[in-house]
C-alpha positions as CSV (number, residue, x, y, z in Angstrom):
1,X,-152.8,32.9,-33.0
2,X,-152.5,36.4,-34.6
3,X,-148.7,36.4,-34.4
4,X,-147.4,37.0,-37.8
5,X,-144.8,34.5,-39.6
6,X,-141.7,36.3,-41.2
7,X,-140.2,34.5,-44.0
8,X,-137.1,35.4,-46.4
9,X,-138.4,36.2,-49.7
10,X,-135.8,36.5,-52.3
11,X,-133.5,37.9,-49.6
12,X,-136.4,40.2,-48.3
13,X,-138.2,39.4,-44.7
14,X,-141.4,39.3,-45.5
15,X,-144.7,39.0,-42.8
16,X,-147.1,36.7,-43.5
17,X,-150.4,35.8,-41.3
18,X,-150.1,32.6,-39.3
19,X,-151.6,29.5,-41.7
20,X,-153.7,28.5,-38.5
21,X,-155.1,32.0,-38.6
22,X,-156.0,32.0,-42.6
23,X,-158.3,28.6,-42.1
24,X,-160.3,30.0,-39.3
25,X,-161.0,33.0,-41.5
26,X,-161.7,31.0,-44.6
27,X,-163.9,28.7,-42.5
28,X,-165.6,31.8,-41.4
29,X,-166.1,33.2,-44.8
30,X,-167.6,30.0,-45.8
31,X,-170.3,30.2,-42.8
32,X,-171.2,33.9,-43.9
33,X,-171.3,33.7,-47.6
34,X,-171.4,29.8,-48.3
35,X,-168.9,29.8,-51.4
36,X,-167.4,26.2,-51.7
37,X,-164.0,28.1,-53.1
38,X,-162.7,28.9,-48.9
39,X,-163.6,25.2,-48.6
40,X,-161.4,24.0,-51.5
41,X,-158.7,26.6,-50.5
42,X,-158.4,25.1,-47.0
43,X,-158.2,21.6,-48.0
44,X,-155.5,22.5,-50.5
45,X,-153.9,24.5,-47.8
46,X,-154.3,21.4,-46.3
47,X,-152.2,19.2,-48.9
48,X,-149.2,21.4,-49.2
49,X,-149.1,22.3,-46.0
50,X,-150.8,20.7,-43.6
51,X,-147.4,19.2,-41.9
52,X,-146.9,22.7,-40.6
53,X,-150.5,23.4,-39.3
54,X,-150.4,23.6,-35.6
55,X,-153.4,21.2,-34.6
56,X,-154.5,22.2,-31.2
57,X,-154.5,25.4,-31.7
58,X,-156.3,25.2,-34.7
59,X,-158.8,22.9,-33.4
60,X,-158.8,25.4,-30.6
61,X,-160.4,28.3,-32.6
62,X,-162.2,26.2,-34.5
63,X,-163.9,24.7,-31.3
64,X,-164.3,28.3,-29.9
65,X,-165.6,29.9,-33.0
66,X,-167.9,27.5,-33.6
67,X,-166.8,26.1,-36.6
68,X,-166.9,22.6,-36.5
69,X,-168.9,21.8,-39.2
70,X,-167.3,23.9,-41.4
71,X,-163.8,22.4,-40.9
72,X,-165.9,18.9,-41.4
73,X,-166.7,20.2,-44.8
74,X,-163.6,21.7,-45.7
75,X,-161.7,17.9,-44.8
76,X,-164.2,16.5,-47.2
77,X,-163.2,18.2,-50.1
78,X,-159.4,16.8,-49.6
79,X,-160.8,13.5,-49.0
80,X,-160.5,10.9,-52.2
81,X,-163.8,9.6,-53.7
């Protein structure tokens, strides 16, 4: 998953880190320090680009990481009132 995503950038290749890869850490920082903000940031991650999100292997780490509830959590905040 650590594969890094080259995109052209004003005619510049640019690496990026995989999006699958940035949730897993933001769900990680939210287990460690507990700040709401990595939730909001992946459920907006979530909204603009969640059509690009590869499930399984995302649900993959999240499953082996142990971070179920935390992705639970981080749905919720994308979810309406």
């Amino acid at each position: 998953m650590i594969a890094r995503v080259i995109r052209q950038v004003e005619a510049e290749a640019v690496a990026f880190a995989p999006i699958e890869y940035v949730i897993v850490q933001k769900l990680r920082h939210h287990r460690l320090g507990g700040s709401d903000r990595h939730l909001r940031d992946v459920a907006r991650m979530l909204d603009v680009s969640g059509s690009v999100v590869d499930r399984p292997a995302l649900d993959q780490w999240i499953t082996r990481l142990g971070l179920g509830a935390e992705w639970d959590k981080a749905r919720a905040w994308g979810e309406p009132d």
